[in-house]
C-alpha positions as CSV (number, residue, x, y, z in Angstrom):
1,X,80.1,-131.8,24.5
2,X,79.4,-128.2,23.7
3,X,80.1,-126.0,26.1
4,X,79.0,-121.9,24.9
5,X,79.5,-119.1,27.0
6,X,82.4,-121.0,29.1
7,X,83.6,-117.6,30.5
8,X,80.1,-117.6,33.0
9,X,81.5,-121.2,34.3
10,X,81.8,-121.8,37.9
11,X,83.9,-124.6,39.6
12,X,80.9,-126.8,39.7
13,X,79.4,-126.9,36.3
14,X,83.2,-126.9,35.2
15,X,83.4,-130.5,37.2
16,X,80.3,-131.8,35.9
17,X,81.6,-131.0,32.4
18,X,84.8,-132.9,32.9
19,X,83.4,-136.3,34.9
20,X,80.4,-136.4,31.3
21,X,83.0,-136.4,29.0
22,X,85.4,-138.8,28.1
23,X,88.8,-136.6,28.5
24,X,88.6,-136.0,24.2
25,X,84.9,-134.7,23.4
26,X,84.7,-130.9,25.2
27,X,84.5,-128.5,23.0
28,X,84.4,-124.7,24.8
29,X,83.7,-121.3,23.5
30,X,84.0,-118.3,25.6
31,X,85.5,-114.6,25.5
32,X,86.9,-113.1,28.9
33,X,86.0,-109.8,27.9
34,X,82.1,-110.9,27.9
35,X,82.1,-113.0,31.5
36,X,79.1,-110.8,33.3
37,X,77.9,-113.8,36.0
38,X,80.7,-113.6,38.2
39,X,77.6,-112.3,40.9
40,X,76.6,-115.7,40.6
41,X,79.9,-117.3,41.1
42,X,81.2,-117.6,37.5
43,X,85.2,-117.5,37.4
44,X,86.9,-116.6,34.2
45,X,90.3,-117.4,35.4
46,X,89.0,-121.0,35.0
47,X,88.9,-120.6,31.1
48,X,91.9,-118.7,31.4
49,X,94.1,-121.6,33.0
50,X,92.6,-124.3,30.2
51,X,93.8,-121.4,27.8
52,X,97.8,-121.3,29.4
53,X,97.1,-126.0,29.2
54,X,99.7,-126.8,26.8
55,X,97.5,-130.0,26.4
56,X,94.5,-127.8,25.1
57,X,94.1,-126.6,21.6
58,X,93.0,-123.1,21.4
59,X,91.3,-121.5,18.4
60,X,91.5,-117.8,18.5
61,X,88.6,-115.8,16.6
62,X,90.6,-112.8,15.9
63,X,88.1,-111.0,12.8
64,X,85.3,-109.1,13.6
65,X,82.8,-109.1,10.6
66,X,79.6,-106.7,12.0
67,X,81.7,-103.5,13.6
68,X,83.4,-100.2,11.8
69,X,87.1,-100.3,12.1
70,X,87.5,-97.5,14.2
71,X,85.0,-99.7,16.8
72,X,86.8,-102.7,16.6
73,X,90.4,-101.0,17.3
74,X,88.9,-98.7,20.5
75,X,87.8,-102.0,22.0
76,X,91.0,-103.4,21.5
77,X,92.6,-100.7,23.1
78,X,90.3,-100.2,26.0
79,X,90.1,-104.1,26.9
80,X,94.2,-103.9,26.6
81,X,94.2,-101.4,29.5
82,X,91.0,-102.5,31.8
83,X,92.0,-106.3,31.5
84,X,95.6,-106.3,32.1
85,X,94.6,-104.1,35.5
86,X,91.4,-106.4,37.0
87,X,91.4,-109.6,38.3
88,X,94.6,-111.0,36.8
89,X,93.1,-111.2,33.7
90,X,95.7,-111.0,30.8
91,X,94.4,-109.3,27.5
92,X,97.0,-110.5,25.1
93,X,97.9,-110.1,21.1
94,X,95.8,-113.5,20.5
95,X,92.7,-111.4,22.5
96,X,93.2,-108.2,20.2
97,X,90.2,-108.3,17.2
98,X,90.8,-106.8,13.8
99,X,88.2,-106.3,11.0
100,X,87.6,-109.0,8.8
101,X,86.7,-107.3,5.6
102,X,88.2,-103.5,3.9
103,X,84.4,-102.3,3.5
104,X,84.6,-102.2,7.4
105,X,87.5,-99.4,7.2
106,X,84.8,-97.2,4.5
107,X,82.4,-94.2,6.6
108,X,84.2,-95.3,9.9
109,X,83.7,-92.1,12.6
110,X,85.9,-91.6,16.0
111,X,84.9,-93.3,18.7
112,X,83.9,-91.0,22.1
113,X,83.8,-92.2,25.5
114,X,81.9,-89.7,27.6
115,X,82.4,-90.1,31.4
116,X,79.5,-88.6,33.3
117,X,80.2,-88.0,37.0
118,X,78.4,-88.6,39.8
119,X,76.5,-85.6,41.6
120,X,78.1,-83.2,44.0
121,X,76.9,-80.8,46.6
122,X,76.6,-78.2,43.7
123,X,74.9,-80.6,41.4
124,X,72.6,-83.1,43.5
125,X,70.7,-84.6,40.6
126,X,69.9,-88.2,40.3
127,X,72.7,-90.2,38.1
128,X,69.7,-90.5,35.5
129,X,69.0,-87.4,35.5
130,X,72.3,-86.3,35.0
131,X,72.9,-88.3,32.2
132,X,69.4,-87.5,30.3
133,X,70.7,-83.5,31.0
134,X,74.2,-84.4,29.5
135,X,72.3,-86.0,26.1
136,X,69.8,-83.4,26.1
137,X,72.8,-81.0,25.9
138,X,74.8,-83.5,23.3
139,X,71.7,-83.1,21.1
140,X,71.4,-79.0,21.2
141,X,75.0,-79.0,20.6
142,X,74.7,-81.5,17.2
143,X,71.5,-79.4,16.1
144,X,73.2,-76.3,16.4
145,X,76.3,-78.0,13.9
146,X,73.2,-78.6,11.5
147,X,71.4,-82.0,12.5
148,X,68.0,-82.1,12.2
149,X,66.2,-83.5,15.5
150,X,63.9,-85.6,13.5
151,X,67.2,-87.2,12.6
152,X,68.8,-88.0,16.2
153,X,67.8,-91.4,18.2
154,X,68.6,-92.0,21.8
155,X,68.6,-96.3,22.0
156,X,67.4,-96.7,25.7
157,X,67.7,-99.7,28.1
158,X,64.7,-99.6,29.5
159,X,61.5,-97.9,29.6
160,X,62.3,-96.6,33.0
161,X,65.0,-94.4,31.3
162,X,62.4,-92.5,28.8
163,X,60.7,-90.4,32.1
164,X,64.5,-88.8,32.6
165,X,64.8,-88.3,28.8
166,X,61.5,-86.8,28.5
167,X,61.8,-84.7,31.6
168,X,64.9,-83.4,30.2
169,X,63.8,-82.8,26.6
170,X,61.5,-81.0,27.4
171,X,63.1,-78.6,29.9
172,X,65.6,-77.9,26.6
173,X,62.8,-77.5,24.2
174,X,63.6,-80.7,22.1
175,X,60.9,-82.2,20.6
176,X,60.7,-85.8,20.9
177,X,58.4,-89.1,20.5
């Protein structure tokens, strides 16, 4: 029995898992970074405590093949602080990823984490529009190091976001599609 995703698992579909299979045939892949159903009543702990089963054999994919080095080691470090503070969730040395080929050390660029507050009483502004202000002012400030617009991309989640971009583009004169 194949079991993907195991960190979205909930006590239920855990037990249904266990009473199909014949105590030998479960075979579970998961990563606790990567649980997002817990709204829905998954519980990562429950892969966690079949991790600490002495009688469970755990296989720990510990290469990334697709990221930049410098990618790979800021999500390291950031899952090593926010895990080991939520949930009782331990982010061990067996959880830490490290690239899997030398070509993935070549053209690697910092890694920036931007934190965008929330509005203020001096700043009222929606949270989108705050953040299509703050990458309308990201761009202006690469352009004036040299980039050409033509060669700057905004990757958007939805086409609700493109109103706030476009709004905010235009108020700082970049010219967009």
């Amino acid at each position: 029995i194949m079991v993907d995703e195991f960190q979205d698992t909930n006590e239920y579909q855990d037990e249904i898992i266990r009473l199909i299979s014949n105590g030998t045939n479960i075979f579970r892949v998961g990563d606790i970074k990567q649980s997002i159903y817990r709204f829905r009543g998954a519980k990562p702990n429950i892969m966690q405590d079949l991790m600490k089963d002495t009688t469970t054999q755990n296989l720990f994919l510990s290469f990334n093949y697709r990221s930049k080095k410098d990618i790979v080691d800021y999500n390291s470090y950031v899952f090593d602080k926010l895990m080991n503070l939520s949930l009782g969730i331990s982010y061990s040395e067996h959880d830490h990823v490290n690239v899997g080929i030398p070509q993935q050390s070549e053209d690697s660029h910092p890694v920036e984490f931007h934190i965008i507050e929330r509005g203020d009483r001096y700043f009222e502004a929606s949270v989108n529009q705050q953040r299509a202000d703050y990458i309308a002012q990201e761009i202006i400030k690469f352009h004036k190091q040299g980039y050409a617009f033509k060669d700057m991309v905004i990757l958007v989640r939805s086409h609700a976001s493109k109103a706030y971009l476009k709004e905010a583009f235009v108020a700082a004169n970049i010219p967009h599609y």
